[in-house]
ROSE-4610 file (N, C-alpha, C; in Angstrom, 1 decimal, always signed):
// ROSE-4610
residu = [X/X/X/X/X/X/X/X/X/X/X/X/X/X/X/X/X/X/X/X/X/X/X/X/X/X/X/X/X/X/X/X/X/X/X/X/X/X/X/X/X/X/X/X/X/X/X/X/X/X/X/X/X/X/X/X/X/X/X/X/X/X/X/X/X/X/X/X/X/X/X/X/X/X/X/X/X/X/X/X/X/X/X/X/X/X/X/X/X/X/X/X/X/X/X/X/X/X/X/X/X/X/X/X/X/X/X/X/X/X/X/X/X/X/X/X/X/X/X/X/X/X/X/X/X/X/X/X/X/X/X/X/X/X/X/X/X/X/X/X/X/X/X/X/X/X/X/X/X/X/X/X/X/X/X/X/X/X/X/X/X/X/X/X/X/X/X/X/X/X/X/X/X/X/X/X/X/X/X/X/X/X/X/X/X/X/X/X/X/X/X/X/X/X/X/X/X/X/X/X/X/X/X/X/X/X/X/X/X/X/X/X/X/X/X/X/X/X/X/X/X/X/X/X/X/X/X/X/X/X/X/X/X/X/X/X/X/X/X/X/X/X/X/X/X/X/X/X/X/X/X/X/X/X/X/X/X/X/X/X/X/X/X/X/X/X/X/X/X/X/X/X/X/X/X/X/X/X/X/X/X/X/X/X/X/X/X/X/X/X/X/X/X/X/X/X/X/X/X/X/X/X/X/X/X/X/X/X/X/X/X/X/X/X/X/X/X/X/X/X/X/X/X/X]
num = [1/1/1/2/2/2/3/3/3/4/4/4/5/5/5/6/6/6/7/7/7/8/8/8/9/9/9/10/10/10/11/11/11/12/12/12/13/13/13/14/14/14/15/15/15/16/16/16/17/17/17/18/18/18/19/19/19/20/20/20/21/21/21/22/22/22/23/23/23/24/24/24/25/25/25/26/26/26/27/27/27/28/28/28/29/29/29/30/30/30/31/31/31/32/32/32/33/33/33/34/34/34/35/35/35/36/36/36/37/37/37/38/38/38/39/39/39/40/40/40/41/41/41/42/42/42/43/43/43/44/44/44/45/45/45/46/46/46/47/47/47/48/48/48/49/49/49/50/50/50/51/51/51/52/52/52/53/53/53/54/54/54/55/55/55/56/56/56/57/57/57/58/58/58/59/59/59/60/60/60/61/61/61/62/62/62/63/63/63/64/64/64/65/65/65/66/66/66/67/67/67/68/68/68/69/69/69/70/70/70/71/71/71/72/72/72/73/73/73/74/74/74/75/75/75/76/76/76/77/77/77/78/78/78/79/79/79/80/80/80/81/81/81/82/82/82/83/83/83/84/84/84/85/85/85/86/86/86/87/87/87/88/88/88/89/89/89/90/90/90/91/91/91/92/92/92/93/93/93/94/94/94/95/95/95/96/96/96/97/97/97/98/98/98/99/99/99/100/100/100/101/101/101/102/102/102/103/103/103/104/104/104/105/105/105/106/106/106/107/107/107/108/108/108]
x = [-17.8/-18.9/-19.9/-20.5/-21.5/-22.4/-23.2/-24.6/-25.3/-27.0/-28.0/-28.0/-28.3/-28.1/-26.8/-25.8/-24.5/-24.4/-25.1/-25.0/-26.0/-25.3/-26.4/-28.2/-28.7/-30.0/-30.3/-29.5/-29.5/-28.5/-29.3/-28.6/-27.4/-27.2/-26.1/-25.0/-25.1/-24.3/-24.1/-24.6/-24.0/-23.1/-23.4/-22.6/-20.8/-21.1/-20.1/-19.4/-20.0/-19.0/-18.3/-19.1/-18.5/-17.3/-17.7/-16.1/-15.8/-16.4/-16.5/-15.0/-14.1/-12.4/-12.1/-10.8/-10.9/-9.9/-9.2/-8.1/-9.4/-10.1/-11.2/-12.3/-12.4/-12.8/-11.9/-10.5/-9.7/-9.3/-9.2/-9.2/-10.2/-11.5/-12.5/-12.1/-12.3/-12.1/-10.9/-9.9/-9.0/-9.2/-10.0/-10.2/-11.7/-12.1/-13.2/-12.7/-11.7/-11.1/-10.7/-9.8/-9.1/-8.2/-8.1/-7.5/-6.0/-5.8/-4.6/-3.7/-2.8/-1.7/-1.2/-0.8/-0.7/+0.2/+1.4/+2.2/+2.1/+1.2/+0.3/+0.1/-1.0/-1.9/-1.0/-0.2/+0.7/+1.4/+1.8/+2.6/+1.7/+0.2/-0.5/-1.5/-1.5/-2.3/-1.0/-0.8/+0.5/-0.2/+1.0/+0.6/+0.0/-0.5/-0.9/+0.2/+0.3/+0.9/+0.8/+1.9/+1.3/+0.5/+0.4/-0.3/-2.1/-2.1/-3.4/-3.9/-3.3/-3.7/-3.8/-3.1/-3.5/-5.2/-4.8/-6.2/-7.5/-6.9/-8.5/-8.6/-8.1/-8.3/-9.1/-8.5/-8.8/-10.3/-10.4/-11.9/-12.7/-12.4/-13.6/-13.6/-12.6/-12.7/-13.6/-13.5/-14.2/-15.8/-15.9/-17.5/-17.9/-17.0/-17.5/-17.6/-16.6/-16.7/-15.2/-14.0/-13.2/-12.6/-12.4/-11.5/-10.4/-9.7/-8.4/-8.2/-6.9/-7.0/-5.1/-5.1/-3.5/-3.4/-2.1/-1.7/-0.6/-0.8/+0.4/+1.2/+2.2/+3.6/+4.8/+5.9/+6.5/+7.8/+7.7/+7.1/+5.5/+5.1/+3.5/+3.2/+1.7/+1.2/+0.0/-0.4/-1.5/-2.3/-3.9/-4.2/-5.8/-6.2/-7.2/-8.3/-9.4/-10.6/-11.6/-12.6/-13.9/-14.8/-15.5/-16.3/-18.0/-19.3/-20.3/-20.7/-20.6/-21.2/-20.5/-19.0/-18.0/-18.5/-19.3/-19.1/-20.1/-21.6/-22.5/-22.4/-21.3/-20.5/-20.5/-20.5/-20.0/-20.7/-22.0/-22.6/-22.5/-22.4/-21.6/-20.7/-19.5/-18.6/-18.6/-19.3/-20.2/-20.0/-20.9/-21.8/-20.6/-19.9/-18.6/-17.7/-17.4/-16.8/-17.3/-18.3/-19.5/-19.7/-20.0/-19.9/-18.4/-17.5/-16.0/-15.7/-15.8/-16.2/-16.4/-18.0/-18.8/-18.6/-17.8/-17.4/-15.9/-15.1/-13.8/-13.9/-15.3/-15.9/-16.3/-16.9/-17.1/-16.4/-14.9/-14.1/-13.7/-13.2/-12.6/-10.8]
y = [-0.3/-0.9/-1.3/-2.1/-3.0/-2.3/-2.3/-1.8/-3.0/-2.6/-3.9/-4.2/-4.1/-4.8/-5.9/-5.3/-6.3/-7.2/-7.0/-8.2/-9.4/-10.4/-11.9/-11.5/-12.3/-12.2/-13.3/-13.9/-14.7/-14.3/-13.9/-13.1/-14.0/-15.3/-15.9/-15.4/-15.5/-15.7/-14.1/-13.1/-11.7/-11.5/-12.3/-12.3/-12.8/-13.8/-15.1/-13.7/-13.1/-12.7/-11.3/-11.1/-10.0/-10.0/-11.5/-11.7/-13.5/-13.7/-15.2/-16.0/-15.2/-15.8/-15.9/-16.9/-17.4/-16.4/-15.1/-14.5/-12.7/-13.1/-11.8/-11.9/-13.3/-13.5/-13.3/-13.7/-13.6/-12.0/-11.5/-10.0/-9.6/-9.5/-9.5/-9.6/-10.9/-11.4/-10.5/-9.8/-9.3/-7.8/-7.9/-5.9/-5.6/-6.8/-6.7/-6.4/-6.8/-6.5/-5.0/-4.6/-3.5/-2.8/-1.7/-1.4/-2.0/-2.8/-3.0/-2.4/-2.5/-2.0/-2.9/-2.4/-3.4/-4.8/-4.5/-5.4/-6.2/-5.4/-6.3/-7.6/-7.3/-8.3/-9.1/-9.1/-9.5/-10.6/-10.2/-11.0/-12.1/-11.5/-12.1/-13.3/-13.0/-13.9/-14.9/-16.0/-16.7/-17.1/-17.1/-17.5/-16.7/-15.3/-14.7/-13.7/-13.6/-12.9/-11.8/-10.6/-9.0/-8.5/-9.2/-9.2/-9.5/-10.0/-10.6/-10.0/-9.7/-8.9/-7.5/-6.9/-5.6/-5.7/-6.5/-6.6/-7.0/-7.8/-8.0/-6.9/-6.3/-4.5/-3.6/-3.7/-2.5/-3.1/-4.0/-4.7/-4.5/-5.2/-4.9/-3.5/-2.3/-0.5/-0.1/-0.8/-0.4/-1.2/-2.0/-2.9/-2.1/-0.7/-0.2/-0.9/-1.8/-2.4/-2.3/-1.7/-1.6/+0.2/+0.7/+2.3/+2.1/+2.9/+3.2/+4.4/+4.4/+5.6/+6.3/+7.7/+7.4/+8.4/+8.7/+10.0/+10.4/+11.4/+12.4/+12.7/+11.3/+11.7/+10.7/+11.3/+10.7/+9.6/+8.6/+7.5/+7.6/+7.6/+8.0/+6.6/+6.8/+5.5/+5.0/+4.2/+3.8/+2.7/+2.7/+1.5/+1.6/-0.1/-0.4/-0.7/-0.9/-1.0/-1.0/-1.5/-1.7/-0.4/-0.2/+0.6/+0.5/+1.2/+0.4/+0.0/-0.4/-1.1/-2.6/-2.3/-3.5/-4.6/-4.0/-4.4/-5.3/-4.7/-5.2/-6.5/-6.7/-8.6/-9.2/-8.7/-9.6/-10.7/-10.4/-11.9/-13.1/-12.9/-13.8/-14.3/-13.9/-14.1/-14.7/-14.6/-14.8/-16.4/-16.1/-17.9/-18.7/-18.5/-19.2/-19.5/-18.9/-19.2/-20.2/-20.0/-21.0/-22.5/-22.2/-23.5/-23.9/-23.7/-24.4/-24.8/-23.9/-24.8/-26.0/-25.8/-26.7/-28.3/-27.5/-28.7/-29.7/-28.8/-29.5/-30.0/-30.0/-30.4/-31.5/-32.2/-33.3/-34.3/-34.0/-34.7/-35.4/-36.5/-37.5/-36.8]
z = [-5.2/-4.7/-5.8/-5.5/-7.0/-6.2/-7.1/-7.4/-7.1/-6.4/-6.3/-7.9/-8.9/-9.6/-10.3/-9.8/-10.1/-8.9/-7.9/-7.1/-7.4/-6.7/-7.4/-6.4/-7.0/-6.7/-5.1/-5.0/-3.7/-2.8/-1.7/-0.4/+0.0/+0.1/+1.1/-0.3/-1.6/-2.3/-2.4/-1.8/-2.0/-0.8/+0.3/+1.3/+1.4/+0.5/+0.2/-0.8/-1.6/-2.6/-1.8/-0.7/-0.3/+0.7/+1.8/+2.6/+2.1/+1.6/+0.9/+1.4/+1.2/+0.9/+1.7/+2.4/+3.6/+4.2/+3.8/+4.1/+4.6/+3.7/+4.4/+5.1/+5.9/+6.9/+7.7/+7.9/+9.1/+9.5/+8.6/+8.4/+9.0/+8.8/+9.7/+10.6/+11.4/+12.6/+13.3/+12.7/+13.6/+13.5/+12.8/+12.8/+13.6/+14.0/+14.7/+16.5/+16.3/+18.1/+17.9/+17.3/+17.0/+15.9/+15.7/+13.9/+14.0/+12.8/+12.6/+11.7/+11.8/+10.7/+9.9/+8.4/+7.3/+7.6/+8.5/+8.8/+9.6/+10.9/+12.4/+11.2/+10.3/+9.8/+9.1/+8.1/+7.7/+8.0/+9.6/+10.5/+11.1/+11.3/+12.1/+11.1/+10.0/+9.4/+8.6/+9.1/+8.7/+7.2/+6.4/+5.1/+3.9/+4.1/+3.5/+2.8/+1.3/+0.9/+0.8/+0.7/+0.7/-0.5/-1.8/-2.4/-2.2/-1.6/-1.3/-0.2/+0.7/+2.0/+1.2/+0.6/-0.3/-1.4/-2.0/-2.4/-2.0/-1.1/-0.1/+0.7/+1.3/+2.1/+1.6/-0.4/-1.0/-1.6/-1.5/-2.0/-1.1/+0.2/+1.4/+1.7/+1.6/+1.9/+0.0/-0.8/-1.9/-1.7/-1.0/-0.6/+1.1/+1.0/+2.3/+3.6/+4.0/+5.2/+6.0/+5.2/+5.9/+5.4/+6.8/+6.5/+6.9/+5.7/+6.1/+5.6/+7.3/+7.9/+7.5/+7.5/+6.8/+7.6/+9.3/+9.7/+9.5/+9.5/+8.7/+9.8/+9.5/+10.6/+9.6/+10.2/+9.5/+10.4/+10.1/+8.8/+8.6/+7.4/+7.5/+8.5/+9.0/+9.5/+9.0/+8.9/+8.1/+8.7/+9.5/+10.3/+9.2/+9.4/+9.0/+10.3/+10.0/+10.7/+10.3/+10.9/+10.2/+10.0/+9.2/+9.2/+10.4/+10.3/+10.9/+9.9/+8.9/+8.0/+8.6/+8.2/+9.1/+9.9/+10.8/+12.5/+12.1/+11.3/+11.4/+11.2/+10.5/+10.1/+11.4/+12.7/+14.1/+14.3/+14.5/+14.6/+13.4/+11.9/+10.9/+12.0/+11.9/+12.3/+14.0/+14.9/+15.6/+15.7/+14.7/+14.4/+13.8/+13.0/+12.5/+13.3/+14.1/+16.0/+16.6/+17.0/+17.4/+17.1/+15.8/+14.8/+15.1/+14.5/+14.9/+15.9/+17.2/+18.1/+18.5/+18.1/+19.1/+17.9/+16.5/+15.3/+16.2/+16.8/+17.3/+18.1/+19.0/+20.6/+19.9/+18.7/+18.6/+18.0/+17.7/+16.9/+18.3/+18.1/+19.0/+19.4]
């Protein structure tokens, strides 16, 4: 996690650097319903490589917004989820909904 001072000095651009990418907003978006499992997401976000879904997880659980959770059974199991730091993202996310929307309601 950065420090207030390694973050930029302009709020939208701390925000952007924090889910900025278009693969950790969708992540968002689906861990906001319910915790998923590495492969749920995997499957569910078409196009995303397991490389990239690994690093954006361990970025946003290192920027404190996503936990993961690991129970001890075997096959281990392993689900992600937001933290309340997480959640506090809903209305973002919210509004980005919204906006697309009411953006596709005015295409012809």
């Amino acid at each position: 996690m950065l420090t207030k001072e390694e973050m930029p000095a302009c709020p939208v651009a701390t925000t952007v650097q924090l889910i900025g990418s278009k693969w950790k907003i969708l992540i968002l978006r689906n861990l906001l319903v319910r915790p998923w499992r590495f492969n749920e997401l995997r499957k569910d976000l078409d196009g995303i490589s397991q490389k990239v879904l690994t690093e954006s997880l361990r970025s946003m659980e290192e920027d404190g917004l996503v936990k993961r959770t690991v129970y001890a059974e075997v096959p281990p199991r392993v689900e992600y989820s937001l933290t309340p730091l997480g959640e506090t993202l809903k209305p973002i996310l919210d509004a980005l909904k919204a906006w697309g929307e009411w953006y596709k309601s005015t295409l012809n």
